[in-house]
Every structure is written in C-alpha cells, then in structure tokens.
N, C-alpha and C positions, 0 to 999 in steps of 0.2 A: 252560543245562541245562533239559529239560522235565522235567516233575512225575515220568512216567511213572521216568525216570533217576533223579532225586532219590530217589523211594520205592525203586529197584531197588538202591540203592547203602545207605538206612539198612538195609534188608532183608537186605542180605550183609554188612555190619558186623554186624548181632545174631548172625547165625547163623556166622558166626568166632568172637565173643570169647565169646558161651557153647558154640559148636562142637557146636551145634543144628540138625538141620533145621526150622525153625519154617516151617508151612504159614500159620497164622493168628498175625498179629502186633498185630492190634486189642486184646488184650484183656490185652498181656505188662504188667504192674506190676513195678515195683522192690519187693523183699521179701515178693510176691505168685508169682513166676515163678519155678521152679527153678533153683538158680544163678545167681540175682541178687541177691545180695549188695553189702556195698557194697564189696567188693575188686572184685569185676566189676564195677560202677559206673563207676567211676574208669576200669577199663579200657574201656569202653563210651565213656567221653565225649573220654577220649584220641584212642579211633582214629577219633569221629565229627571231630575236629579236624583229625585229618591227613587224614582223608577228602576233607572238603570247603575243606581249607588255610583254619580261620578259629579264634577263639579262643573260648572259652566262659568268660564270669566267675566266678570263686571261686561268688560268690552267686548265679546262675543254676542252679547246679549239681542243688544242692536240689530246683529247680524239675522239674527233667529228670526224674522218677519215674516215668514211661510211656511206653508207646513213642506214643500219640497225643499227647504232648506233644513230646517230642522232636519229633515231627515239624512239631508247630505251630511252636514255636520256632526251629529253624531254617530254617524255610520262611520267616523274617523276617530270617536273615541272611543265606540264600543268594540270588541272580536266578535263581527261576523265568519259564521261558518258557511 
C-alpha cells in the first residue's frame, strides 16, 4: 500500500463513522471534534482494525486521541510503500 492509499483509506473511515465530510483532517482531536466521543472512539478504532485487518492493543488505544496520531501509529503497523 502507498502512503497516498493509507491516508485515503484513514480519511474515509473518519468521515463514515462520524458521517462527516471532513475537508481538513490535521487538526480532528478526540473530545475536541464534534462527535467524538468516546462511543465514537471505540467505533473509530474498530473499523480502522477491519480496515486495515490488524489489531490495536487495549493499551494503545488511549494513545489514538488524534487523527495525526492515528496516523503515526499505524503507519508503524501497516507496510507502507
């Protein structure tokens, strides 16, 4: 998968599970962002799992509180090309 894919793929997972069209996604925070709560949360980290078929630890979870994290973080699980 190239990065371009990778970011085009967390980018339509946000804008489903808040059912958003989010133009700018640099600056979405967890409990900062409309509807992101942590029921959304949970639904956010679910469908980035089956997205990308990989698992995200209990304890990572926490970690995941933005969208530029998210993306650091799994850009460490996935093979980018």
């Amino acid at each position: 998968m190239n990065r371009s894919n990778f970011i085009e793929k967390i980018n339509q997972t946000f804008n489903i599970i808040f059912n958003e069209k989010f133009i700018e996604f640099e600056n979405l925070r967890f409990n900062e962002t409309i509807k992101w709560d942590s029921l959304r949360h949970i639904q956010l980290i679910l469908a980035l799992e089956k997205e990308f078929s990989i698992k995200i630890k209990t304890s990572e979870i926490e970690k995941l509180n933005s969208y530029k994290k998210i993306v650091e973080e799994l850009s460490k699980k996935i093979v980018i090309s």
